[in-house]
C-alpha positions in Angstrom: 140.5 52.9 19.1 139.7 51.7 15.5 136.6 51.7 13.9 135.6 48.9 11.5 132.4 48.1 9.7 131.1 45.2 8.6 128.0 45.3 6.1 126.2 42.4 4.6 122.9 41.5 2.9 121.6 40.0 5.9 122.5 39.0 9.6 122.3 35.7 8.5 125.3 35.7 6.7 127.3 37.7 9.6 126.5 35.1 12.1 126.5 32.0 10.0 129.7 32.8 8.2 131.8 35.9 9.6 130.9 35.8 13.0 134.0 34.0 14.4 136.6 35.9 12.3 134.7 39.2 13.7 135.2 37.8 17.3 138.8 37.6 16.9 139.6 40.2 15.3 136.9 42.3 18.2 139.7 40.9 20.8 142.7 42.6 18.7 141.4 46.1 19.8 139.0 47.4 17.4 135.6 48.6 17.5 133.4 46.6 15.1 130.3 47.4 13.8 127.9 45.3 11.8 125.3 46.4 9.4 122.6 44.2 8.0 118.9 44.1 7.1 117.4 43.4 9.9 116.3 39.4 10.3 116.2 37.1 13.3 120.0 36.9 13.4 119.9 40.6 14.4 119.8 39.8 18.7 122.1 36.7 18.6 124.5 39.0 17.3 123.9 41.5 19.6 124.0 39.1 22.5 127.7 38.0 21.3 128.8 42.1 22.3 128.1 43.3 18.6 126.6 47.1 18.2 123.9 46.4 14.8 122.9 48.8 12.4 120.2 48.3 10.5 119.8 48.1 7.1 116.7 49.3 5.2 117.7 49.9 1.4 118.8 46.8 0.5 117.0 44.7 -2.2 117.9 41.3 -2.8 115.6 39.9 -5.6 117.0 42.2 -8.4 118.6 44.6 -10.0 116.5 48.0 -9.3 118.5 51.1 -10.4 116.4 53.7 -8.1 116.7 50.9 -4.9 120.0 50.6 -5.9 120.7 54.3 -5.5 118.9 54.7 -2.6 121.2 51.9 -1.0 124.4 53.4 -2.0 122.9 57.1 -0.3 121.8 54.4 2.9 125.6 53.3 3.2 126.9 56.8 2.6 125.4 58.0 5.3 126.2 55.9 8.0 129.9 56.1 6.9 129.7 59.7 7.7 128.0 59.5 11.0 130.1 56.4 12.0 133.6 57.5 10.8 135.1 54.4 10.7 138.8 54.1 10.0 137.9 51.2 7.2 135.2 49.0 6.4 134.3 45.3 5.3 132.1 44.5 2.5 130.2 41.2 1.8 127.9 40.3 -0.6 127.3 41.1 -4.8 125.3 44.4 -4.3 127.2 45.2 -1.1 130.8 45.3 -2.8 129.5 47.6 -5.4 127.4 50.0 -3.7 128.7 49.8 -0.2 132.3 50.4 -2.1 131.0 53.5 -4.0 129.2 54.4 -0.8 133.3 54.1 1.1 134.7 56.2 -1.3 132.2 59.2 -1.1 132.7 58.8 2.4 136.5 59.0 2.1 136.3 55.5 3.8 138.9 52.8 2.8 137.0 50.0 2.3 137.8 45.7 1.8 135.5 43.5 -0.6 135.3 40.1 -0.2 134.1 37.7 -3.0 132.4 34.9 -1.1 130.8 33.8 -4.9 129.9 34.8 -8.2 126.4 34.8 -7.6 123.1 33.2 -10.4 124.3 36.4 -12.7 127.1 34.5 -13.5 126.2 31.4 -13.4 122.7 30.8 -15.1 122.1 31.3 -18.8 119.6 33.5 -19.9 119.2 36.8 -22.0 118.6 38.5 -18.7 121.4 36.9 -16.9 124.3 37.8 -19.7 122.5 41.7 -19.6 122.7 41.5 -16.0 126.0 39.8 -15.5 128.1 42.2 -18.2 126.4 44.9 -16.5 127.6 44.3 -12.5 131.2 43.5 -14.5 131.5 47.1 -15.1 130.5 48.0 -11.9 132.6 45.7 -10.1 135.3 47.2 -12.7 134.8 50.3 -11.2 134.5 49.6 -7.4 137.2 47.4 -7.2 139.7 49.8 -8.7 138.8 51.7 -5.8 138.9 49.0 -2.9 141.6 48.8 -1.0 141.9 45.3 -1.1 139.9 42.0 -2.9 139.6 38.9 -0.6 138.6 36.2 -3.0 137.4 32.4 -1.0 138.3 30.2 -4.2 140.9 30.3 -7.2 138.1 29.9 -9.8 136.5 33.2 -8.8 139.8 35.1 -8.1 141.3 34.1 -12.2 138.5 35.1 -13.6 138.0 38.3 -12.2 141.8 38.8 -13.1 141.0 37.7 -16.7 138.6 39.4 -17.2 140.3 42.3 -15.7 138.1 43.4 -13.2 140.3 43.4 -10.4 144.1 44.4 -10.3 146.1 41.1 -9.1 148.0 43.4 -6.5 144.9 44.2 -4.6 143.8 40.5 -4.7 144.2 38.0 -1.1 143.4 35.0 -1.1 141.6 32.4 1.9 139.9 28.9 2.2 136.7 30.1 2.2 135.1 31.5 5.1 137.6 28.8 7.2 136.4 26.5 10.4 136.9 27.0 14.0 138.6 23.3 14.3 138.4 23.4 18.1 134.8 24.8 17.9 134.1 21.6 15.3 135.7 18.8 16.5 134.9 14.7 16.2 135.2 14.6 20.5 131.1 14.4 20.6 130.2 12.2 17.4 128.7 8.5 18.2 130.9 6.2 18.2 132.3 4.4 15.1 131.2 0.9 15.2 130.4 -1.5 12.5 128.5 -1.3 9.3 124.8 0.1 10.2 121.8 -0.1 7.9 120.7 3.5 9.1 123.6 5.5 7.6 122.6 8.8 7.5 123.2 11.7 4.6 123.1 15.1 5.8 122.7 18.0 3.5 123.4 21.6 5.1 122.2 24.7 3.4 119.7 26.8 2.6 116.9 25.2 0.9 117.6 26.7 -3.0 117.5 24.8 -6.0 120.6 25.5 -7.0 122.2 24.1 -3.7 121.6 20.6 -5.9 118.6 19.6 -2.9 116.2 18.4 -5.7 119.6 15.8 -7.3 120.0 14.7 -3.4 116.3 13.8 -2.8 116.1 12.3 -6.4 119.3 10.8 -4.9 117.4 9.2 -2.0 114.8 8.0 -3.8 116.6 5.8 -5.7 119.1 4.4 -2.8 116.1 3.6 -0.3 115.3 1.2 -2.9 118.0 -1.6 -2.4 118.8 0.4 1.1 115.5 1.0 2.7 116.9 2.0 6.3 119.1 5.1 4.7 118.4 8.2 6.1 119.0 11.5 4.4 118.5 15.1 6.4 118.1 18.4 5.4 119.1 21.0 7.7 118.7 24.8 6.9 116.5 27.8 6.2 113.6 28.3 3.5 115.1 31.5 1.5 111.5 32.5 0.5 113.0 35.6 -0.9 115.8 34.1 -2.9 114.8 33.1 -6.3 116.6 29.8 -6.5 113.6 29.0 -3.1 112.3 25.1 -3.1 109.2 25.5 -2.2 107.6 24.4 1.8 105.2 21.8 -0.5 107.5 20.3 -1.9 109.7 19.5 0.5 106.7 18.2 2.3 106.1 16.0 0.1 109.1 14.4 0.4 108.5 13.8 3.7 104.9 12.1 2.9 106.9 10.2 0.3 109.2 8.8 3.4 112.8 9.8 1.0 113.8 13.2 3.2 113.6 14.5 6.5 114.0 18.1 6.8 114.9 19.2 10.7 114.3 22.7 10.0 117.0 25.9 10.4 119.3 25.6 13.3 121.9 28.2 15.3 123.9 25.4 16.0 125.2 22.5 13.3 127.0 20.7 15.4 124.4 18.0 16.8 123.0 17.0 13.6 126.8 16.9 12.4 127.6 14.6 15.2 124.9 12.1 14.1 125.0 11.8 10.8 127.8 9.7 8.4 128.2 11.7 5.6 128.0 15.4 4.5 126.3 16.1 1.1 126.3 18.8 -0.8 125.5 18.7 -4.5 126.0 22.1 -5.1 125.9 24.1 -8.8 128.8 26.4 -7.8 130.0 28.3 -4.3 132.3 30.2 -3.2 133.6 27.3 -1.1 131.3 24.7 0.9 131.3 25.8 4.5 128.9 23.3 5.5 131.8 20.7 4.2 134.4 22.7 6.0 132.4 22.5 9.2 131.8 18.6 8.3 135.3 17.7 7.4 136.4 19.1 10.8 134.1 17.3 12.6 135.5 14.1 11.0 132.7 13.4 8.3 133.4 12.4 4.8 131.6 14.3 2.1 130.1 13.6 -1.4 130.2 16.5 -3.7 130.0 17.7 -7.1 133.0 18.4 -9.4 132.2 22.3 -9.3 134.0 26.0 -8.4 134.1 25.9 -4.5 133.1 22.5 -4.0 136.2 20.1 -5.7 138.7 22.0 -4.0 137.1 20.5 -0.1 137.5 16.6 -1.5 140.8 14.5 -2.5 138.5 11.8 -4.1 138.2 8.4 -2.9 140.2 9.9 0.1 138.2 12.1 1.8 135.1 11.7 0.1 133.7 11.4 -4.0 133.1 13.8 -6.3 130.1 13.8 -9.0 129.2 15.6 -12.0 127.1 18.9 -11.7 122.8 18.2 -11.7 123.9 13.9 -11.9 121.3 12.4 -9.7 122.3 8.9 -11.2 126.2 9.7 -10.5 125.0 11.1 -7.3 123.1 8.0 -5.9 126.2 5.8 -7.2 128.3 7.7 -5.1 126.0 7.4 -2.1 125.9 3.4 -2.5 129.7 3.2 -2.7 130.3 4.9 0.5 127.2 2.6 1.9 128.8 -0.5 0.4 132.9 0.3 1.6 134.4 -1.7 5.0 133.7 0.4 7.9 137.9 0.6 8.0 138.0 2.6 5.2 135.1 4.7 6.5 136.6 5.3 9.3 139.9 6.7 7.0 137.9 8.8 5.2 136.6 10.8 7.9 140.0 11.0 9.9 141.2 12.3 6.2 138.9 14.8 6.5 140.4 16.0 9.8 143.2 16.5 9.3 142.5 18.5 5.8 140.4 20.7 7.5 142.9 21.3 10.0 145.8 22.0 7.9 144.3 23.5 4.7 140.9 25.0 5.7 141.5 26.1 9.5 140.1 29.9 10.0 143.5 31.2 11.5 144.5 31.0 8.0 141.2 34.2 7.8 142.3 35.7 10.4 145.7 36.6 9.6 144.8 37.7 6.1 142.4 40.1 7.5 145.1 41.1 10.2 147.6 41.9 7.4 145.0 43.8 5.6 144.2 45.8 8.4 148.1 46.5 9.5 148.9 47.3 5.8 145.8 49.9 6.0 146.8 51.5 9.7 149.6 53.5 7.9 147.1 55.8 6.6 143.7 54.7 8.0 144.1 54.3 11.4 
């Protein structure tokens, strides 16, 4: 039987993103082993069937040469005592290092871009060092992966342009894709007429750069005309991340009466049921999945005009999408949707649907991965 791996920076991500790709492809036959820092995500995934290794090297607040090293021996060895026949990689440092790690292992081994990460994306002097720095290693390791998987076109031309991966190696998917039949609109309340207690619901992790301060500046100003507005937030407080809101302040929006945050959850689904709209005024992802998930459940979503975020909305169609850090274009957008016929609500989230269905669905994953894996089997497996 075949042997894959599957390493990320945290368990986190393996549950809330991979985990039903991994459980399909579990059922095709082979063995698959997950590796991950170990975080409370650690037993669910071990209750779904999955053998966990833990992993202790990995530091996610910088760039540490002598961590970095010690991460890349980490990986090493666990490639040689696991043998597998190929092996997953997820994650900035984990692509590079666990991709060095493969290849000193003799291990083929699969990257997958899920974003660029704030290296690319902020501007500072320590941001371009840093950034032209992991081009070179991503140069490096990527000539050696066996394949690329990139989740948007934005990321996958310009690594090509900036030829840092060959275009031969390079697959493409929808993101991380949505179990349509897991999300579905059977269990949302019932579309009626025009309510004053629409509700806005934001999904993420609670990070700056996830556009959380535009959506409660957002709020503020709607609850003005629209008192009985709700707007949610639903996900995790990354203290480690370096993009973390703060626990203060989002209590304080609370006290203020503009947000209420409902905390991290294992399960999306109810609050997606409830609520009217998805949010997400993102800087830049690799592609919304909290959209994805949204759009299958039948929601319309407002969104900003960036990479991994316009490619979920047709605009005016399945949703609206606003300019990057635009509070002001944000709350407009926000008191359109409040202010359209409940018809044309109702359009928008039956849009979103059937897009999800037919453009985002995760057997669209799933088969990429298959054909990586049968193109590999010739000579690892």
């Amino acid at each position: 039987m075949a042997r894959i791996l599957c390493v990320a920076n945290t368990a986190f991500f393996i549950y809330n993103y991979l985990l039903g790709v991994l459980k399909i492809l579990k059922k095709d036959g082979p063995e698959i082993i997950l590796v991950a820092p170990e975080d409370e995500y650690t037993d669910l995934l071990e209750a779904e069937g999955f053998r966990c290794i833990t992993l202790k090297e990995l530091d996610r607040k910088g760039a540490n040469a002598i961590k970095d090293l010690k991460l890349m021996l980490e990986l090493y060895n666990i490639y040689k005592m696991e043998k597998p026949d190929m092996v997953l990689h997820y994650t900035i440092k984990v692509n590079v290092y666990g991709t060095f790690a493969a290849k000193l292992a003799k291990t083929d081994s699969v990257c997958t871009v899920s974003g660029l990460g704030w290296l690319f994306t902020e501007k500072s002097i320590k941001t371009i060092i840093g950034g032209f720095f992991y081009k070179i290693l991503y140069r490096i390791a990527f000539s050696i992966a066996l394949n690329v998987v990139f989740q948007n076109r934005n990321d996958c031309a310009f690594f090509i342009e900036n030829r840092l991966v060959d275009k031969d190696k390079v697959f493409l998917t929808p993101g991380p894709g949505v179990d349509t039949g897991h999300f579905s609109p059977e269990q949302c309340k019932d579309e009626g007429t025009n309510r004053e207690n629409i509700i806005f619901l934001l999904m993420a992790r609670m990070l700056w750069d996830k556009g959380i301060g535009e959506f409660a500046r957002a709020a503020r100003t709607v609850k003005i005309n629209f008192p009985h507005t709700e707007f949610w937030l639903v996900g995790p407080i990354d203290k480690e991340n370096r993009a973390a809101i703060p626990e203060d302040v989002i209590k304080d929006w609370e006290s203020e009466g503009i947000i209420r945050y409902l905390g991290k959850t294992n399960d999306v689904r109810p609050f997606l049921y409830e609520c009217d709209v998805a949010v997400l005024p993102s800087y830049r992802e690799g592609t919304a999945s909290s959209l994805i998930e949204a759009m299958a459940v039948g929601k319309p979503v407002i969104t900003t005009d960036a990479v991994g975020c316009r490619e979920v909305v047709e605009d005016g169609k399945n949703g609206f999408l606003v300019p990057v850090k635009d509070e002001r274009a944000l709350s407009d957008a926000i008191i359109k949707y409040i202010l359209l016929p409940q018809e044309e609500k109702n359009k928008m989230g039956k849009y979103s649907r059937e897009k999800a269905i037919s453009e985002f669905d995760k057997k669209i994953v799933i088969d990429t991965y298959r054909t990586i894996i049968r193109n590999a089997a010739g000579h690892c497996m």
